[in-house]
Structure formats: C-alpha cells, structure tokens
C-alpha positions as CSV (number, residue, x, y, z in Angstrom):
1,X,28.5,21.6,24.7
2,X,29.3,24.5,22.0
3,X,32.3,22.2,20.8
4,X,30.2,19.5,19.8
5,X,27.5,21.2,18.4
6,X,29.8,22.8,16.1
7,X,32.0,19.6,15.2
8,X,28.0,17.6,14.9
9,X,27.2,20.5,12.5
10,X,30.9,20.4,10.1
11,X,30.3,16.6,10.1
12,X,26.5,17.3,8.9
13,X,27.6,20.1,6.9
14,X,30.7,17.8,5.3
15,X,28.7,14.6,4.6
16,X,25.9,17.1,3.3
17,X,27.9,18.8,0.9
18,X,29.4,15.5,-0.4
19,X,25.8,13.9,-0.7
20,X,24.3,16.6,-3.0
21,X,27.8,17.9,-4.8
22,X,26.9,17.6,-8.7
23,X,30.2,16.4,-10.1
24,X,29.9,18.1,-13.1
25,X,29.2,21.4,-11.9
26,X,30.7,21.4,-8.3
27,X,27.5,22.5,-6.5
28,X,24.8,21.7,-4.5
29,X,21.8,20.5,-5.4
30,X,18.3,20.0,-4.2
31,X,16.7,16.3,-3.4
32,X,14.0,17.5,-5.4
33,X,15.8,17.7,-8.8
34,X,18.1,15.0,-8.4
35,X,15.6,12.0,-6.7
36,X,16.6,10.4,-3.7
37,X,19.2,8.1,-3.3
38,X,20.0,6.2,-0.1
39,X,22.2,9.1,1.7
40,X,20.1,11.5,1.1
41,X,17.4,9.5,3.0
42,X,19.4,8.6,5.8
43,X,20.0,12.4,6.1
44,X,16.7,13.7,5.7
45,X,15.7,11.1,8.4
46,X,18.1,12.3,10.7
47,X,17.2,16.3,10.5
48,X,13.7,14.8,10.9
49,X,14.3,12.6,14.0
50,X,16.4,15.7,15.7
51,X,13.6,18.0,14.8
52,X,10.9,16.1,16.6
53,X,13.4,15.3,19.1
54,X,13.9,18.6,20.0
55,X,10.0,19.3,19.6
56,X,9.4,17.2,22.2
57,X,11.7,18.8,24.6
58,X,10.0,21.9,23.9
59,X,6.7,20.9,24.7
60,X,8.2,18.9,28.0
61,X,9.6,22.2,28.9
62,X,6.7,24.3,29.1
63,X,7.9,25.6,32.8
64,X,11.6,26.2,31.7
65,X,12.5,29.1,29.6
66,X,15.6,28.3,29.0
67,X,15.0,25.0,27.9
68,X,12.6,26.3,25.8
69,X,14.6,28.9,24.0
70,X,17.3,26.3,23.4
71,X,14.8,23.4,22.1
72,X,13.6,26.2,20.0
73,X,16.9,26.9,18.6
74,X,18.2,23.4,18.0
75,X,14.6,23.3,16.0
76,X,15.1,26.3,14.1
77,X,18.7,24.9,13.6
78,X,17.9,21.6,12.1
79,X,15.0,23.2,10.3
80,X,17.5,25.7,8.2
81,X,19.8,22.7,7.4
82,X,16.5,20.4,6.4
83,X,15.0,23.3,4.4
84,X,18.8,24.2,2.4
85,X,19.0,20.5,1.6
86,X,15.7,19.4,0.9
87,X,13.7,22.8,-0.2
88,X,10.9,22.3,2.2
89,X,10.9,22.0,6.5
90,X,9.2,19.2,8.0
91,X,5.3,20.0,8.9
92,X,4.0,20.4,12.2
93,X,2.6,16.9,13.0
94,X,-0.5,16.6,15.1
95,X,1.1,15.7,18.1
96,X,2.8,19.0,17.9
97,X,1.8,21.9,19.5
C-alpha cells in the first residue's frame, strides 16, 4: 500500500509540476494568477473528489481509530497538495462533520 501511495503521489506531483511550470521562468505557479485552464481543473477536481472521499471514510469510521487516523491523513495529505497548487484547501461542506 506504501508503494502506491508514493508512485500515486510522483504521478500527481509530476503531472502537477508540468501543469503549473511557467516556461519562461521554470517555476511554479498558482491557479490564481495564471486562470484555469483544462488541467488544472481536472486536477483540482481530483484533490477535491479524494478529499471528500476520504471525508467520508472518516466520518463512516467513527468506531475505528485507525481508520480514522489514516482517513485523517490521506485528508490532510491531499489538502497540502490542493492548498500548494491552488492557494486555498477546499471548505468544510455541510455534510461534513
């Protein structure tokens, strides 16, 4: 399981740092200065679908620490990644508790 997570996150990381590279100065930037083009979206959906993904799980996992702790982390995970690429995290929704 540790494998994947770590290939998922190089691929994310990869495709993420190709997405926002400025050409001109080799760097990342933020969706917020450059607009949003279609791969940025696609990503942005993604981080948010895994984050309420792993929301869900959290709350179905009220009896399970350990389930909880690791839906926790997958959210904080995703939330780092969605906050570096974005500049914001995604809200709590109402459903969320």
């Amino acid at each position: 399981a540790g494998q994947s997570l770590q290939r998922g996150t190089i691929a994310i990381r990869t495709l993420a740092l190709s997405v926002f590279r400025d050409p001109g100065q080799h760097r990342r930037t933020s969706l917020l200065r450059t607009g949003r083009n279609a791969e940025q979206e696609k990503i942005r959906e993604y981080l948010d679908k895994c984050i309420r993904f792993w929301r869900k799980r959290r709350e179905d996992s009220k009896n399970n620490n350990i389930e909880k702790i690791k839906a926790e982390c997958y959210i904080d995970a995703f939330q780092s990644v969605r906050v570096t690429l974005f500049g914001y995290s995604l809200p709590m929704e109402k459903t969320d508790k």
